[in-house]
Backbone bond lengths (Angstrom), bond angles and torsions (degrees), N, CA, C in turn:
res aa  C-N    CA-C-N  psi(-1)  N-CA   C-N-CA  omega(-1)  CA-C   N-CA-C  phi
1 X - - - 1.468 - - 1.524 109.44 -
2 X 1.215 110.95 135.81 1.545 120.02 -174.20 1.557 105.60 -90.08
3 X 0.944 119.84 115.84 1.359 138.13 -176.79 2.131 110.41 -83.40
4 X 1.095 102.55 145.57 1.788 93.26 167.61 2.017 103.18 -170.91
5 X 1.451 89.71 135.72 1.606 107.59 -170.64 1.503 94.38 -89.50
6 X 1.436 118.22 130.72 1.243 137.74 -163.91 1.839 100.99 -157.86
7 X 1.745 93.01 164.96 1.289 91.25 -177.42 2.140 97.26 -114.47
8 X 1.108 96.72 157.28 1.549 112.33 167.20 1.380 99.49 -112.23
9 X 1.885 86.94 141.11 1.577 88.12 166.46 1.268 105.52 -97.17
10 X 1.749 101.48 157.57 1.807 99.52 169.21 1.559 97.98 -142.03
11 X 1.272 132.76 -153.78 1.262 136.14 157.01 1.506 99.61 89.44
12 X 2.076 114.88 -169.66 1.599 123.33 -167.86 1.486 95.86 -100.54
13 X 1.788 113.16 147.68 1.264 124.55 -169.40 1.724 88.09 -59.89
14 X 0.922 96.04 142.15 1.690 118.19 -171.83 1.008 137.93 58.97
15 X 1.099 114.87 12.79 1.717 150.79 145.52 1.445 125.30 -97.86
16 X 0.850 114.88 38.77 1.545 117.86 -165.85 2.005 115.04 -63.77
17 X 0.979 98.66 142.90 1.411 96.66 169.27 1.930 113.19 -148.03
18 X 1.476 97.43 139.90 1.426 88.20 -153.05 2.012 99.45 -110.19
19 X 1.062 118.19 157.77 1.272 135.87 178.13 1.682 100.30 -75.26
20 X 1.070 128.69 157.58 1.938 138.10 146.19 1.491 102.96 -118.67
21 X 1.508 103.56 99.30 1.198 103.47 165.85 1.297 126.67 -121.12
22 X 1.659 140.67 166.06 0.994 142.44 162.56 1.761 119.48 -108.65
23 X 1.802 96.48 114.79 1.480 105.07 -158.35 2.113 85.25 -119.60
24 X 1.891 77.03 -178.36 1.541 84.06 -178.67 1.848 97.75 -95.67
25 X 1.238 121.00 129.74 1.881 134.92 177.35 1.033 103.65 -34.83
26 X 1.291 133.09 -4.81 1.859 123.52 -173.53 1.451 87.04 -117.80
27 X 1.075 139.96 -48.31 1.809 132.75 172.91 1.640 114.40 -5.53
28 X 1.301 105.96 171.73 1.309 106.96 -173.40 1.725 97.62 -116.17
29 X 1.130 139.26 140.20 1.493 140.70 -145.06 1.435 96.96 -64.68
30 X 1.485 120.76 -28.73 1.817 116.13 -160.67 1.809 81.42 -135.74
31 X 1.800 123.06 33.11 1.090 100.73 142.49 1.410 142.51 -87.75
32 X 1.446 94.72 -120.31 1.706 98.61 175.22 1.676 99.61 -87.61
33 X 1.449 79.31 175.32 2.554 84.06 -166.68 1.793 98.41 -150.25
34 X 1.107 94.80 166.00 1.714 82.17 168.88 1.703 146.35 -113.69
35 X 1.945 70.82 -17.81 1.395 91.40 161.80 1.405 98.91 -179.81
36 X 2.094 94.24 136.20 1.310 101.77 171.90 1.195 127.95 -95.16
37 X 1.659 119.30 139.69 1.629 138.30 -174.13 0.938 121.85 -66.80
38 X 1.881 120.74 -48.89 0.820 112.78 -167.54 1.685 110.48 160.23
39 X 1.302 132.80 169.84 1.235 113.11 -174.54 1.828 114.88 -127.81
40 X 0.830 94.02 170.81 1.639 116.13 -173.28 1.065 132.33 -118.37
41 X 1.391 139.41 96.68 1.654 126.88 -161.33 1.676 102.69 -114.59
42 X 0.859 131.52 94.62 1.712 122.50 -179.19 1.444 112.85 -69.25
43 X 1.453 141.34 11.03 1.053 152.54 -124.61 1.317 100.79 -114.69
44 X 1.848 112.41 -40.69 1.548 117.34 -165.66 1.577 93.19 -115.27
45 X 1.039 105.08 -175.97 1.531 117.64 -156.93 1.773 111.46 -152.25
46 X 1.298 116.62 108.06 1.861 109.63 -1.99 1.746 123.11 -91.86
47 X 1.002 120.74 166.54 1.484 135.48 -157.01 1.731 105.73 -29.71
48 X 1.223 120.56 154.40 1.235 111.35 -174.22 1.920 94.44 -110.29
49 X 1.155 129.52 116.17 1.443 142.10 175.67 1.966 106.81 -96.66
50 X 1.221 94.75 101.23 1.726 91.10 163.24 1.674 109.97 -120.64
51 X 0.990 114.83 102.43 1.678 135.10 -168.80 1.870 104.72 -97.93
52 X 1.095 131.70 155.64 1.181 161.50 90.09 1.253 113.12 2.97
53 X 1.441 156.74 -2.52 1.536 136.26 -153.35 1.124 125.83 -12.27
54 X 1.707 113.76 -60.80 1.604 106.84 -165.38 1.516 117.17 -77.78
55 X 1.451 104.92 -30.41 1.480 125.99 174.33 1.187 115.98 -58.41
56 X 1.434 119.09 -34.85 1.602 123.59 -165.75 1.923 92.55 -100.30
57 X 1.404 96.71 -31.77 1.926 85.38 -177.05 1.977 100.54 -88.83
58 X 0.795 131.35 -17.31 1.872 132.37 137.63 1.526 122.16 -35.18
59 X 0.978 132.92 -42.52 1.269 140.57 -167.40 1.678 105.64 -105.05
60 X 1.591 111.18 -15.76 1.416 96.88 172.49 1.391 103.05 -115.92
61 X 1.070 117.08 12.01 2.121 120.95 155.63 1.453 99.85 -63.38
62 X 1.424 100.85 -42.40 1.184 112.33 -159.31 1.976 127.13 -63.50
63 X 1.098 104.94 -11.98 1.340 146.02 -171.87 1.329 126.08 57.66
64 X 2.102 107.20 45.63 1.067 126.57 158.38 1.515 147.91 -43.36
65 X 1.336 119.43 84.21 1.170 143.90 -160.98 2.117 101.99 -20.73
66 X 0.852 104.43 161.58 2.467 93.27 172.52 1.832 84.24 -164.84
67 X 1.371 83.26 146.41 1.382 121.66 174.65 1.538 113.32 -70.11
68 X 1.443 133.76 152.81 1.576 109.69 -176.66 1.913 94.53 -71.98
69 X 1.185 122.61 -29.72 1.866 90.81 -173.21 1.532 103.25 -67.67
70 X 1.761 129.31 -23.96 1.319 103.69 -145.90 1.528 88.78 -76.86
71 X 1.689 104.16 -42.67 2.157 93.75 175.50 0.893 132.29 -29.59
72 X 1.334 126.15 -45.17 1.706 142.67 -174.17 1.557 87.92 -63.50
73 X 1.473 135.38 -58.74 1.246 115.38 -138.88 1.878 86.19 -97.19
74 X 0.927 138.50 -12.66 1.115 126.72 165.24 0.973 122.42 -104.65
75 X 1.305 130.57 28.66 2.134 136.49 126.65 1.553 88.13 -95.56
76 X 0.906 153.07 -36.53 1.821 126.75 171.63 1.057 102.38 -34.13
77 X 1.639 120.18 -61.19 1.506 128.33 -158.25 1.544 109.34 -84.47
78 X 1.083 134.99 -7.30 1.365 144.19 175.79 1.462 114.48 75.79
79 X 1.141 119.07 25.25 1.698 126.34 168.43 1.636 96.08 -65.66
80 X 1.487 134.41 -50.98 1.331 119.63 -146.54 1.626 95.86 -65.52
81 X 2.082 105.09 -46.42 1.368 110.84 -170.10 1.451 115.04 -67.92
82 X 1.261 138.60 -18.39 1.549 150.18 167.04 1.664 84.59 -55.25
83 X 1.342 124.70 -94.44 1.288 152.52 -164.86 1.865 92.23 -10.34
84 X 1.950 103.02 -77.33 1.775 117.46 175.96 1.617 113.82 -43.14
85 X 1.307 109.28 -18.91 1.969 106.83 -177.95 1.298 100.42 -88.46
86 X 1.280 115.57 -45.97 1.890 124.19 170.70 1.329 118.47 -40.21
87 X 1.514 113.92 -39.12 1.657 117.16 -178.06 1.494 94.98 -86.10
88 X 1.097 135.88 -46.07 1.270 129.05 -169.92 1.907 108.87 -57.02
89 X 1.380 115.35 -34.01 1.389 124.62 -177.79 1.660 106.48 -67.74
90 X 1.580 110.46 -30.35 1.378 114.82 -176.63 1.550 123.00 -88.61
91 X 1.617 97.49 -24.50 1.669 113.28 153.16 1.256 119.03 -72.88
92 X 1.167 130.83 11.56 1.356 131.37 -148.69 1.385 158.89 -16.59
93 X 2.014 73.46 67.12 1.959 103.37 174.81 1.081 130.08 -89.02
94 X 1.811 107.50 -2.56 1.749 119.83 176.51 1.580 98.52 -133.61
95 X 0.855 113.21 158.08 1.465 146.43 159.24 1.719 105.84 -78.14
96 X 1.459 124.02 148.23 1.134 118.62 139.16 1.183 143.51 -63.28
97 X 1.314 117.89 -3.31 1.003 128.39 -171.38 1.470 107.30 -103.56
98 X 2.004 125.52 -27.92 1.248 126.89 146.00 1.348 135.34 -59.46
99 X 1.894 103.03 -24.61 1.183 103.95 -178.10 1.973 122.97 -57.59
100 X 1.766 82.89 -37.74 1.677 92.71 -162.75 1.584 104.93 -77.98
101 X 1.465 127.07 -21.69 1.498 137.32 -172.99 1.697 92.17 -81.19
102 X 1.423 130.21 -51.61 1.006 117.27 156.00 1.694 133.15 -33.35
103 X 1.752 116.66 -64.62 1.024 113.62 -151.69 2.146 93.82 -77.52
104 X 1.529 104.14 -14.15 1.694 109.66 -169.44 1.661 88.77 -63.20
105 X 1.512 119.66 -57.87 1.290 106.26 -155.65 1.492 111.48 -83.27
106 X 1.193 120.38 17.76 1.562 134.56 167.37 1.684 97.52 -78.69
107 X 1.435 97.43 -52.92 1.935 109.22 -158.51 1.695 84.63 -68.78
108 X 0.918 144.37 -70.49 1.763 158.60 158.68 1.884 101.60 -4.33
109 X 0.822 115.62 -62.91 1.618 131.91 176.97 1.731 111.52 -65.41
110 X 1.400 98.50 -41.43 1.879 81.79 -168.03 1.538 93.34 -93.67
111 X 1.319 126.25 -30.17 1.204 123.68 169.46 1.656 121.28 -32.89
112 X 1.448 96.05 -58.42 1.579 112.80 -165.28 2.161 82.08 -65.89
113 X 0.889 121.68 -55.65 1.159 123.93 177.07 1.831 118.98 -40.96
114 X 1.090 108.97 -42.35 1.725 106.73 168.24 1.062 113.00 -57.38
115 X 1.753 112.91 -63.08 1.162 128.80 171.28 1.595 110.45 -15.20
116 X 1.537 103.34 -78.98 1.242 109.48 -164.82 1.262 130.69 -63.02
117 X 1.458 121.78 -16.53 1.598 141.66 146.40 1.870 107.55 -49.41
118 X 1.637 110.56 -59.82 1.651 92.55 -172.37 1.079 111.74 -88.12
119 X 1.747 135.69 29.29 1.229 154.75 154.06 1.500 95.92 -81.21
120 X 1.450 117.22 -62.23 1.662 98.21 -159.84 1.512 113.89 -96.05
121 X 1.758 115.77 12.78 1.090 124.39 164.51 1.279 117.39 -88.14
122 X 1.666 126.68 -29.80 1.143 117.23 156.79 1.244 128.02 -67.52
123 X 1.623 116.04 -29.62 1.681 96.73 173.80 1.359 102.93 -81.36
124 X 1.360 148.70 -39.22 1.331 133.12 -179.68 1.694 113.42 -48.62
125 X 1.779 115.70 -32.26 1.670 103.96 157.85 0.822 153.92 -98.03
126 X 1.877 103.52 12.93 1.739 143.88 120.79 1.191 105.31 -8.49
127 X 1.561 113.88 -81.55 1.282 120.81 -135.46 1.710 83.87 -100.22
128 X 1.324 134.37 -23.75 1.146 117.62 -167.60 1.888 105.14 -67.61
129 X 1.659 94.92 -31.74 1.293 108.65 -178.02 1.637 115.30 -37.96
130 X 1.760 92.67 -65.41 1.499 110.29 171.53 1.428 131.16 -25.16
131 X 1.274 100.11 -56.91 1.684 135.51 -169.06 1.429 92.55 -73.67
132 X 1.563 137.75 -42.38 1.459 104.75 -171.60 1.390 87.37 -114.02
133 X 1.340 142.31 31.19 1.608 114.32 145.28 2.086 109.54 -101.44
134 X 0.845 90.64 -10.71 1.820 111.44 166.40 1.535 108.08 -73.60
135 X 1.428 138.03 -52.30 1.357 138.02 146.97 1.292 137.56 -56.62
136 X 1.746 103.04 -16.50 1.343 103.92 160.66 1.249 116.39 -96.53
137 X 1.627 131.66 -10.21 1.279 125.11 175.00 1.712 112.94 -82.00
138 X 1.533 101.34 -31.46 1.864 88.85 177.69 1.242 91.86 -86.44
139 X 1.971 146.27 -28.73 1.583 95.82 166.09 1.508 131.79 -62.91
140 X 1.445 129.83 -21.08 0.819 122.89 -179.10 2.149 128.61 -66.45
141 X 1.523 67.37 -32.52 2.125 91.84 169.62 1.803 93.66 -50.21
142 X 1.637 109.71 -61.44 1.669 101.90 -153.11 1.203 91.67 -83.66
143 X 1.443 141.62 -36.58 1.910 116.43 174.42 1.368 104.31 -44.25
144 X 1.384 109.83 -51.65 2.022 93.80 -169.20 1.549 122.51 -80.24
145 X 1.427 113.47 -15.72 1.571 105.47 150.67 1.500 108.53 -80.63
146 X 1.174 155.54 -31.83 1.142 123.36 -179.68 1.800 107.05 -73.57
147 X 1.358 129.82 -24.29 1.516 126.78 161.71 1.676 103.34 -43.54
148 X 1.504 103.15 -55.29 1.759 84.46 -152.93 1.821 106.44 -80.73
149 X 1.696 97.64 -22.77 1.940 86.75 164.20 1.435 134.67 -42.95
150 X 1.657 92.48 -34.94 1.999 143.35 -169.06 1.752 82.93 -64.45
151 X 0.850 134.98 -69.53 1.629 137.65 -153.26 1.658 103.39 -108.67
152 X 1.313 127.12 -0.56 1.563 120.63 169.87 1.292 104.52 -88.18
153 X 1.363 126.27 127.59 1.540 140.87 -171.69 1.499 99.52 -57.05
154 X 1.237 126.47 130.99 1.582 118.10 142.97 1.542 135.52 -29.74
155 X 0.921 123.39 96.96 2.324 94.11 177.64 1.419 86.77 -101.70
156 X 1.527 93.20 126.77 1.154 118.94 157.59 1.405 125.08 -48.42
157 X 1.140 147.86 130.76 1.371 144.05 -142.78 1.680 93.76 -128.34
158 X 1.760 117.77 114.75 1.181 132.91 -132.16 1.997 80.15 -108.95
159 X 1.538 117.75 102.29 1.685 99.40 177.17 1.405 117.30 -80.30
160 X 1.369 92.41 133.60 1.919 101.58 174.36 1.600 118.27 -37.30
161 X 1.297 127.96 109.91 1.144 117.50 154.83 1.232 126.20 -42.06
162 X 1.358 118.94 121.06 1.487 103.03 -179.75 1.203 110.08 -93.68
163 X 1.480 127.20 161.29 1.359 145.84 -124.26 1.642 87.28 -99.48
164 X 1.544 118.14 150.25 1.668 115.58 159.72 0.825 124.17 -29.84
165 X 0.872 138.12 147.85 1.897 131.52 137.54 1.392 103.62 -77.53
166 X 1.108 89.22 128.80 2.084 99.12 -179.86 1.566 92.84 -98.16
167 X 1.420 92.73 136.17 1.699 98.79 163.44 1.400 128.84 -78.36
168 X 0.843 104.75 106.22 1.637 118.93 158.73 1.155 117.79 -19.59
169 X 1.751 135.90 84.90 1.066 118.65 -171.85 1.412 102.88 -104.01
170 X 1.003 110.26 23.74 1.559 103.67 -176.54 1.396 101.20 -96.77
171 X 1.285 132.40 117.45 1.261 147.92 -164.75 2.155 101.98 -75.53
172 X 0.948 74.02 111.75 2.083 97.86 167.78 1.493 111.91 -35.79
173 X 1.386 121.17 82.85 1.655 100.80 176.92 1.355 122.74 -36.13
174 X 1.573 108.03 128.76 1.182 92.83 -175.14 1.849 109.98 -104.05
175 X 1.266 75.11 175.45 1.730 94.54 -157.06 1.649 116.89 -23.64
176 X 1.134 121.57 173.86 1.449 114.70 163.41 1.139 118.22 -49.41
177 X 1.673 104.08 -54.82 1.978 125.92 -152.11 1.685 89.44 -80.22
178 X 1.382 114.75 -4.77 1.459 88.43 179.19 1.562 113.47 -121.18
179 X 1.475 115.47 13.79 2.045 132.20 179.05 1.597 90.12 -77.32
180 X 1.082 93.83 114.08 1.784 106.58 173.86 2.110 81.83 -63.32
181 X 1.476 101.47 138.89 1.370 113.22 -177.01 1.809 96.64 -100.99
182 X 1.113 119.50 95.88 1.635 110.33 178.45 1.786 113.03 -41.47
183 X 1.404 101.77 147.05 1.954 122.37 -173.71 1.541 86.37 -59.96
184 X 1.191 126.32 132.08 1.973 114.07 151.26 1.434 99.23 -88.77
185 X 1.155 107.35 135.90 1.659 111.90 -179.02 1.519 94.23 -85.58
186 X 0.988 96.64 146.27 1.632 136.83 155.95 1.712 100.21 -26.31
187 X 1.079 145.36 87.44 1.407 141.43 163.83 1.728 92.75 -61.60
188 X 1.364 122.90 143.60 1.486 134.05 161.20 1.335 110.56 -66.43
189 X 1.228 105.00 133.55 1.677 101.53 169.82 1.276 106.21 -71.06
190 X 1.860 116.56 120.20 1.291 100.45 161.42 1.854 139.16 -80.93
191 X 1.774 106.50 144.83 1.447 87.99 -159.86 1.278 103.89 -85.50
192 X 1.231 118.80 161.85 1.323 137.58 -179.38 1.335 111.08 -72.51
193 X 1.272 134.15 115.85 1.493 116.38 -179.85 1.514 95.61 -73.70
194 X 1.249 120.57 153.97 1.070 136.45 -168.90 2.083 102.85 -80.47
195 X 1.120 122.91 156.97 1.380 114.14 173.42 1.367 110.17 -86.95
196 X 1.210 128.78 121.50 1.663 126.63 160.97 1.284 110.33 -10.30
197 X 1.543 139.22 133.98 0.940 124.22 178.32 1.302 89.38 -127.93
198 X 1.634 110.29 171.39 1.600 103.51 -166.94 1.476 131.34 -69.50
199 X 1.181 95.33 2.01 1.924 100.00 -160.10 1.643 79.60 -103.03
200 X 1.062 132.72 -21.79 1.489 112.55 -174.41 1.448 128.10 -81.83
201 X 1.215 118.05 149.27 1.740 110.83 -152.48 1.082 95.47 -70.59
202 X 1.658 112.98 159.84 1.652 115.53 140.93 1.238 132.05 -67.13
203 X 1.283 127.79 153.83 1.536 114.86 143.28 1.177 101.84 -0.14
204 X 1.299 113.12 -92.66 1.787 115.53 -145.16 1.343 109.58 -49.89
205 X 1.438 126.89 -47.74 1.297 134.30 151.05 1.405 133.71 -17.61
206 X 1.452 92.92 -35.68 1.448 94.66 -172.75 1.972 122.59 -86.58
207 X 1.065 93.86 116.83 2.236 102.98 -172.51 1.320 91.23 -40.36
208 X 1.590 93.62 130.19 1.508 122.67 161.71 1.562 102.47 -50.92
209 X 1.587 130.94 118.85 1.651 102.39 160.55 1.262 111.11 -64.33
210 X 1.130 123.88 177.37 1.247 137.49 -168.64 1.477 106.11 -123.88
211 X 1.481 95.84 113.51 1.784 94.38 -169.73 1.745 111.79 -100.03
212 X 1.660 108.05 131.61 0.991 114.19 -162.46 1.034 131.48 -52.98
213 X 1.590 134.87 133.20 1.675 127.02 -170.45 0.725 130.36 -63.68
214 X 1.418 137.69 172.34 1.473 121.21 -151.47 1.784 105.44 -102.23
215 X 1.304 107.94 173.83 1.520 89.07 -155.45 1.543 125.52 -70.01
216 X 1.747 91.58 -5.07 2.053 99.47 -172.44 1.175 87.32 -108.82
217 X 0.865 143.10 0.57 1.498 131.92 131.66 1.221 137.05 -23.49
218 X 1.432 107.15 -75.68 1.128 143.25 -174.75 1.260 120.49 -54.16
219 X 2.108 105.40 -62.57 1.406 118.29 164.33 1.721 114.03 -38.87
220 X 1.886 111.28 -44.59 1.923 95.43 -167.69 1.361 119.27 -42.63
């Protein structure tokens, strides 16, 4: 009978949690099995593996057929690499006594290796922590300023009348070409009185007229 290690599902739709079992290859996937290994939860992070060791590394001496998930999860757990040190002890290129110093500092190595994953998964959900109570405090800042904008009255904002324009009554000098230029009148040349010259009489010189006689005068 052909044997093969497979998983069953069990658990809530989207919660799944799966069985490792070893059934007979003609079975029906969620039938009958012959014996269960062990279980599988993919749920937590990282995966939670509770195995059987000797039982599950028994059944693959055995040359028990595996599914590609059940392989993966049994080299996680180091059954396949236990299994390759076992043939080497039967070829006799190891000792038992290399096998187990071997398979310890395998278990020593992936260990320190989990470790160091749920080390940097907790600070990455440290800081993720950070990051969404820091995004929930400035949303909470802008819901309650946009509330109190929400309930602060408008004031209407009252615009300055602007002031007249006063007219300019002060008239624009106008242009040069257009200042009526006032006429300058003609000043008279004044004449020069001439200077007395010597030949001209004086006063005294000058003939008494002779004023006319009077009229019974005249008649004698």
């Amino acid at each position: 009978m052909a044997t093969r290690i497979r998983l069953q599902r069990h658990g809530k739709k989207g919660k799944a949690v799966f069985h490792l079992v070893v059934a007979d290859s003609r079975a029906k996937r969620d039938g009958k099995f012959i014996e269960k290994l062990g279980v599988y939860d993919p749920n937590t992070n990282p995966a939670t593996i509770n195995i059987n060791f000797d039982s599950t590394l028994g059944w693959v001496q055995t040359g028990a057929e595996m599914s590609d998930t059940a392989r993966a999860i049994l080299s996680y757990k180091g059954v396949l690499f236990k299994n390759h040190l076992l043939k080497g002890v039967q070829k006799g290129a190891l000792t038992a006594e290399q096998v187990e110093a071997k398979f310890a500092a395998w278990e020593a190595e992936k260990a320190d290796k989990i470790q160091g994953k749920v080390e940097g998964l907790g600070k990455n959900a440290e800081a993720d922590k950070v990051a969404r109570l820091k995004a929930e405090a400035e949303s909470n800042a802008a819901k309650a300023k946009a509330i109190e904008a929400k309930n602060t009255p408008e004031v209407e904002e009252v615009a300055e009348e602007a002031a007249p324009e006063t007219e300019d009554t002060t008239e624009a000098p106008a242009a040069e070409s257009e200042v009526e230029t006032p006429a300058i009148e003609e000043v008279p040349a004044v004449e020069e009185t001439p200077a007395p010259s010597e030949d001209a009489p004086t006063a005294e010189e000058t003939p008494a007229t002779e004023e006319p006689a009077a009229e019974g005068e005249a008649e004698a």
